[in-house]
C-alpha positions as CSV (number, residue, x, y, z in Angstrom):
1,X,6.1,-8.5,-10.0
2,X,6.2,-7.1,-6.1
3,X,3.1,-5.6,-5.1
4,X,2.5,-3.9,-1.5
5,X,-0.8,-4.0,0.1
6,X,-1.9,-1.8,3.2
7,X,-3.7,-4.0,5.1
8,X,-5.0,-4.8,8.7
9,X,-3.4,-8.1,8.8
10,X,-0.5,-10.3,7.7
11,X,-2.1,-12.6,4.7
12,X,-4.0,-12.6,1.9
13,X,-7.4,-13.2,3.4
14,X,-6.9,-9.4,5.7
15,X,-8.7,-6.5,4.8
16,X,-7.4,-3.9,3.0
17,X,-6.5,-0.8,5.6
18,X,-8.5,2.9,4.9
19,X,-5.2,4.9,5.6
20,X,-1.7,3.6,4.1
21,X,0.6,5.6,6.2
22,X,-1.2,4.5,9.5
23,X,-2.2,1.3,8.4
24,X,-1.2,-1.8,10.8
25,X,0.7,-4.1,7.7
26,X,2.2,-3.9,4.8
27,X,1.7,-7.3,2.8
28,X,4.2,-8.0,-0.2
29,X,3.2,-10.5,-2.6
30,X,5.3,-11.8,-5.5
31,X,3.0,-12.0,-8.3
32,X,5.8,-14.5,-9.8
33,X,6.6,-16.4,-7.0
34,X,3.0,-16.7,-5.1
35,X,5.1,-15.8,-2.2
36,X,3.6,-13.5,0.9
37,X,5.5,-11.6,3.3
38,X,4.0,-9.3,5.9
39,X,6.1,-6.4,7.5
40,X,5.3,-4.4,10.2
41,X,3.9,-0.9,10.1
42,X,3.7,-0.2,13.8
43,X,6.0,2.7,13.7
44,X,3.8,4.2,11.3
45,X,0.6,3.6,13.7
46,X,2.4,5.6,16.7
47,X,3.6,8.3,14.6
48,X,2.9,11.8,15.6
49,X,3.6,12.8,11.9
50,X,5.2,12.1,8.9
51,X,4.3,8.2,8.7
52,X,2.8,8.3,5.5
53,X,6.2,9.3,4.9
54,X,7.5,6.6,6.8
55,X,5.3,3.8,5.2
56,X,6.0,5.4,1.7
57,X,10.0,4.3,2.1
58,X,9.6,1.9,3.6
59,X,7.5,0.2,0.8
60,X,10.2,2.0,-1.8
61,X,12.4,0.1,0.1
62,X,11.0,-3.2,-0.3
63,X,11.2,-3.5,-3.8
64,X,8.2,-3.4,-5.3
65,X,6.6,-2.0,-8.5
66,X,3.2,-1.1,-6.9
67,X,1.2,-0.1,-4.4
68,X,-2.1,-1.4,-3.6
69,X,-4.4,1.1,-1.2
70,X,-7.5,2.3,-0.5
71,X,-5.8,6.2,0.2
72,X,-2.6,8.2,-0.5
73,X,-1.9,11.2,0.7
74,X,0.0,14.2,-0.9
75,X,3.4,13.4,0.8
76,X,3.5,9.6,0.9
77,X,2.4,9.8,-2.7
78,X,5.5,12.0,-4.0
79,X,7.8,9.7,-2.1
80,X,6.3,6.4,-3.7
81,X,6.6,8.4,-7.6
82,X,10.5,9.3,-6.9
83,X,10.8,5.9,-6.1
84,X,8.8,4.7,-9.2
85,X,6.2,3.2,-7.2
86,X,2.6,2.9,-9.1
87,X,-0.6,3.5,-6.4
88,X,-3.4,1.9,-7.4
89,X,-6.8,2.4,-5.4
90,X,-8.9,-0.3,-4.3
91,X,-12.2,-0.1,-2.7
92,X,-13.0,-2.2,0.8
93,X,-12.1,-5.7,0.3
94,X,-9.1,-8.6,0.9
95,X,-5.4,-8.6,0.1
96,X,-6.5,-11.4,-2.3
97,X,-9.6,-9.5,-3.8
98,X,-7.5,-6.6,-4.9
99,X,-4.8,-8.5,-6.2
100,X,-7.3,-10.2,-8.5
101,X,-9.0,-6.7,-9.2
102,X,-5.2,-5.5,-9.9
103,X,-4.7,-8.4,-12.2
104,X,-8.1,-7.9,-13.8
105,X,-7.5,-4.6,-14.3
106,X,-10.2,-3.2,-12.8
107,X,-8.0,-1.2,-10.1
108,X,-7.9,2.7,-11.0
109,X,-4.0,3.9,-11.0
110,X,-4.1,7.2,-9.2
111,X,-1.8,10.6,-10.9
112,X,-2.0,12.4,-7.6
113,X,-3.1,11.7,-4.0
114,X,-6.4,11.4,-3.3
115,X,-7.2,12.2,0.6
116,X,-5.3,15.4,1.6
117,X,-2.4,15.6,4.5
118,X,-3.2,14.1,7.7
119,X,-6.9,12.3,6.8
């Protein structure tokens, strides 16, 4: 399995980021492989709008099954669902500490957005 992380960094040991759309990463990790690949989210930080949008195909995109985040917004969120994307909501912590939690099952998979446009 392909899981996205927004994050503030580029590895496993980075802090999850508040805001997907804005936030500085996007780490992949194959849940089969152990592999970690971190892509860039810069256009997303210098949007003037629509980069939760942005990050939201992008991470469709990439391949993955789910999305790990501390917040969604209303428009990234109906992008990720067309593409069959799960969001999943973590609290502060590591890449690493919420793929455990995801794996755990102790990660809450959200139905609808949970911050409203432009948080």
């Amino acid at each position: 399995m392909r899981i996205a992380f927004a994050s503030k960094g580029d590895n496993r040991e980075s802090m999850l980021d508040e805001r997907f759309g804005r936030a500085a990463r996007i780490v992949v990790v194959d849940t089969d492989s152990g592999t970690v690949e971190s892509i860039d989210n810069t256009a997303g930080i210098s949007a003037a709008q629509g980069a939760g949008i942005q990050a939201a195909e992008r991470v469709a995109n990439l391949g993955v099954e789910a999305l790990v985040t501390m917040h969604c917004g209303p428009k990234a969120f109906a992008v990720l669902k067309h593409a069959g994307v799960e969001v999943w909501s973590a609290p502060s912590c590591t890449v690493g500490e919420a793929l455990d939690m995801h794996r755990e099952g102790r990660l809450a998979r959200l139905s609808e957005a949970d911050v409203d446009t432009h948080w």
